[in-house]
N, CA, C and O of each residue as an XYZ file, in Angstrom:
272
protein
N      -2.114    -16.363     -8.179
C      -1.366    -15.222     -7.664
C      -1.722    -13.997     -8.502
O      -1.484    -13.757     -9.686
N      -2.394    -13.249     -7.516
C      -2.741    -11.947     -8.447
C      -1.329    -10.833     -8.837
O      -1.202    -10.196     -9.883
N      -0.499    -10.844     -7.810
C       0.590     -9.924     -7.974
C       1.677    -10.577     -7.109
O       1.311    -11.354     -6.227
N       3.244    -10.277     -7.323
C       4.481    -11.026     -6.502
C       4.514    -10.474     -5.433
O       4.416    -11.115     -4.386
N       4.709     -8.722     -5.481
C       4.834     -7.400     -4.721
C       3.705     -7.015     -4.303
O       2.741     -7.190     -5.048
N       3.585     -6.626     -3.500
C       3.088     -5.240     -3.112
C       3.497     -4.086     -2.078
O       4.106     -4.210     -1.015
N       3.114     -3.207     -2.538
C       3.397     -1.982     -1.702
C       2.388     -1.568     -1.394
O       1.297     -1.814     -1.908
N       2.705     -0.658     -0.222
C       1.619      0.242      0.902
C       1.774      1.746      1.010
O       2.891      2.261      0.952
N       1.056      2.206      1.111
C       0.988      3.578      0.747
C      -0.112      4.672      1.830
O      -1.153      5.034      1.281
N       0.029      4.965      2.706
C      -0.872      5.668      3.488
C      -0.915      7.258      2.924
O       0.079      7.928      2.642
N      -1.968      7.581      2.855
C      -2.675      8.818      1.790
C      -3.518      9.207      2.871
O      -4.276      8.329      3.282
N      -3.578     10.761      3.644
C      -4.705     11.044      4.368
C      -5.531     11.813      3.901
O      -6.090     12.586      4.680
N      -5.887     11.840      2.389
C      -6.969     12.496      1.463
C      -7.252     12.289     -0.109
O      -6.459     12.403     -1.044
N      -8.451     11.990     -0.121
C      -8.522     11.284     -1.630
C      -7.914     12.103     -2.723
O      -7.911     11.649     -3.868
N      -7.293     13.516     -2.406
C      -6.664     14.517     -3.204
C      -5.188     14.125     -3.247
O      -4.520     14.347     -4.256
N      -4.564     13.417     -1.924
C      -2.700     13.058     -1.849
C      -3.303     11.636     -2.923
O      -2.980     11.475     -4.100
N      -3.934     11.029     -2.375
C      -3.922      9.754     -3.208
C      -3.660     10.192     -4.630
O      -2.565      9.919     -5.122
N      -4.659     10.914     -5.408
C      -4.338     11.499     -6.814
C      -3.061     11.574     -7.068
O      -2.518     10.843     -7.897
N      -2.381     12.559     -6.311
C      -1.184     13.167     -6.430
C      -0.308     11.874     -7.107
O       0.232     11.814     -8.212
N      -0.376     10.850     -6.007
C       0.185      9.436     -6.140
C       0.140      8.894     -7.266
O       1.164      8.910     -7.949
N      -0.959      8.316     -7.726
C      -2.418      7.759     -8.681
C      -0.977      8.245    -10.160
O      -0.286      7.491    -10.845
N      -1.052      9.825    -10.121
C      -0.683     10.304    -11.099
C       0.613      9.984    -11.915
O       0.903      9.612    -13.052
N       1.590     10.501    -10.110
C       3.126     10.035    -10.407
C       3.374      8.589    -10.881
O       4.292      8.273    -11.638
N       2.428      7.711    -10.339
C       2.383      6.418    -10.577
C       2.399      6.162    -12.411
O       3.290      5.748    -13.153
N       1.705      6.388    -12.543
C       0.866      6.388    -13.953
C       1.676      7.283    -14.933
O       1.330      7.120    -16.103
N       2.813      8.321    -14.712
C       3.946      8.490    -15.285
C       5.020      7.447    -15.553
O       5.506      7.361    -16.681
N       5.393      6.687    -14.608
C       6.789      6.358    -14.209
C       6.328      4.534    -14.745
O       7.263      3.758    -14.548
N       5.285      3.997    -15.242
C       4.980      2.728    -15.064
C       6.125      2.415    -17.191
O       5.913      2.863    -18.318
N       7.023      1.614    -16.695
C       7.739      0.780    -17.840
C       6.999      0.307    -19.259
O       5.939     -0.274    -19.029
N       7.264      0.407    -20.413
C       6.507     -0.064    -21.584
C       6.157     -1.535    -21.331
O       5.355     -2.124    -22.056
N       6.784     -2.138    -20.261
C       6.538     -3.471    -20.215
C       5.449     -3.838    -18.776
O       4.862     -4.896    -18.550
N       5.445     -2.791    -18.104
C       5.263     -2.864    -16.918
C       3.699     -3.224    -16.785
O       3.016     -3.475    -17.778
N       3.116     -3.229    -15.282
C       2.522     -3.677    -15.352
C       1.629     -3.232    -13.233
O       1.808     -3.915    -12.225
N       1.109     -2.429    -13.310
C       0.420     -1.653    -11.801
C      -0.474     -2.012    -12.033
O      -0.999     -2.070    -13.145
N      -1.106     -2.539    -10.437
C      -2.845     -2.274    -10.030
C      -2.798     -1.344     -9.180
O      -1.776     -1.051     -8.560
N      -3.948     -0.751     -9.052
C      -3.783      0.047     -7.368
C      -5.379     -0.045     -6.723
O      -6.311      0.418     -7.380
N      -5.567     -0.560     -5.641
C      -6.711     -0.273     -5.028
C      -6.577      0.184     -3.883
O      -5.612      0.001     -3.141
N      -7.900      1.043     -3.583
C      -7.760      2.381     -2.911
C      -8.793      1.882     -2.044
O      -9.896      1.752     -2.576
N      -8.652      1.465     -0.412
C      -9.664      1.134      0.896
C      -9.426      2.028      1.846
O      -8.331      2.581      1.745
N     -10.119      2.362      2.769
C     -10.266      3.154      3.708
C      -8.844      2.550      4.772
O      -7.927      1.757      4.562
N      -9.235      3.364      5.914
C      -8.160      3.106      7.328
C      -9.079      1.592      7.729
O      -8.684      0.459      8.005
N     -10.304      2.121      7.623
C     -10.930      0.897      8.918
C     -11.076     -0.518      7.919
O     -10.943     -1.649      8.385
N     -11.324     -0.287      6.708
C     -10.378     -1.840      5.681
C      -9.279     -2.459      5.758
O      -9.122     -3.679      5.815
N      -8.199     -1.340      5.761
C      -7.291     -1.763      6.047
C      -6.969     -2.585      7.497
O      -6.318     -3.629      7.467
N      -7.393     -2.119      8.548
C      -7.475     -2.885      9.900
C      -8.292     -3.843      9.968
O      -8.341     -4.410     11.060
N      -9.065     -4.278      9.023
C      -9.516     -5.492      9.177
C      -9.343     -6.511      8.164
O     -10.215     -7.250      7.705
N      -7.594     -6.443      7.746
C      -7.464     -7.168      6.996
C      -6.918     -8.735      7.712
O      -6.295     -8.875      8.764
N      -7.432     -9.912      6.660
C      -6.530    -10.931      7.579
C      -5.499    -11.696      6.856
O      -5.433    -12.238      5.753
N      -4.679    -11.542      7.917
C      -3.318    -12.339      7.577
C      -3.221    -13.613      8.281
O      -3.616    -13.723      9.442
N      -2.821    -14.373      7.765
C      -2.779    -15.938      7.751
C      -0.810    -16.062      7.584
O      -0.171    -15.655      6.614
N      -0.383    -16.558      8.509
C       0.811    -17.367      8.675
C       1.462    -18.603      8.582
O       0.745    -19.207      9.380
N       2.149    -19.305      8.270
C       2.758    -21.019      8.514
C       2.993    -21.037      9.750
O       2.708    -19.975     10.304
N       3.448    -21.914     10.476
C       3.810    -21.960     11.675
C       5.278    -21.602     11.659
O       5.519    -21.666     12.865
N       6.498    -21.242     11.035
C       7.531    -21.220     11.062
C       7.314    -19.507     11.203
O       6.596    -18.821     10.475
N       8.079    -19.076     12.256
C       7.719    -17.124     12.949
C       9.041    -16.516     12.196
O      10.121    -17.068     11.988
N       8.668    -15.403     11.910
C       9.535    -14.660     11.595
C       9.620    -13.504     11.785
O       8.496    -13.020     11.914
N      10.791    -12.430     11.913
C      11.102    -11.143     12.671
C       9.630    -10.161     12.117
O       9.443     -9.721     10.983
N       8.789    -10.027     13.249
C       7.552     -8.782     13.557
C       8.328     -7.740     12.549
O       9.554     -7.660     12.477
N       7.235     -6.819     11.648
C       7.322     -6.172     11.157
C       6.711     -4.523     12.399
O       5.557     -4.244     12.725
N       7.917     -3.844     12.751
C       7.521     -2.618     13.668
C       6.148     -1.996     13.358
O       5.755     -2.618     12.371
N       5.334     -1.198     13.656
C       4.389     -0.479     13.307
C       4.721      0.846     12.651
O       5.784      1.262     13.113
N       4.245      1.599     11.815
C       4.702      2.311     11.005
C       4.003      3.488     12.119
O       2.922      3.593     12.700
N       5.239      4.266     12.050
C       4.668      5.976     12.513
C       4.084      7.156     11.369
O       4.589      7.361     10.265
N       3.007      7.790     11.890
C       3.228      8.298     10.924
C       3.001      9.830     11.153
O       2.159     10.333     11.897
N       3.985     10.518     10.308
C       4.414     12.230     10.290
C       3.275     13.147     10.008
O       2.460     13.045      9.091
N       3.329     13.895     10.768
C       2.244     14.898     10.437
C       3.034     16.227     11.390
O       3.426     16.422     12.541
N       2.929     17.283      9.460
C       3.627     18.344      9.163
C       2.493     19.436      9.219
O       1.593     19.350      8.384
N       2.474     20.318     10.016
C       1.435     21.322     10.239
C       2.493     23.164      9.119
O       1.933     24.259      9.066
């Protein structure tokens, strides 16, 4: 097991990612302990997920905001 958690993070420029990258890299605990790797959109869609046979409640599709 590489990690327990993870989180997701959609960034639409390698400049917001920084932004992130940064705040991240403030806020991490004396004990703590972050990876972060950084893949494109079309990586991300070809990731595979593998299930048990026991189903559980679909996770919705995420919308996402765009502020002009």
């Amino acid at each position: 097991m590489f990690q327990y958690s993870i989180y997701v993070r959609n960034c639409a420029s390698k400049e917001n990612t920084d932004v992130h990258v940064n705040r991240i890299k403030k806020q991490i605990p004396n004990e703590g302990k972050v990876c972060i790797i950084t893949i494109t959109e079309r990586q991300f869609r070809e990731i595979l997920l593998f299930e048990g046979t026991k189903k559980s409640t679909p996770i919705p599709d995420a919308i996402q905001l765009e502020l002009f």
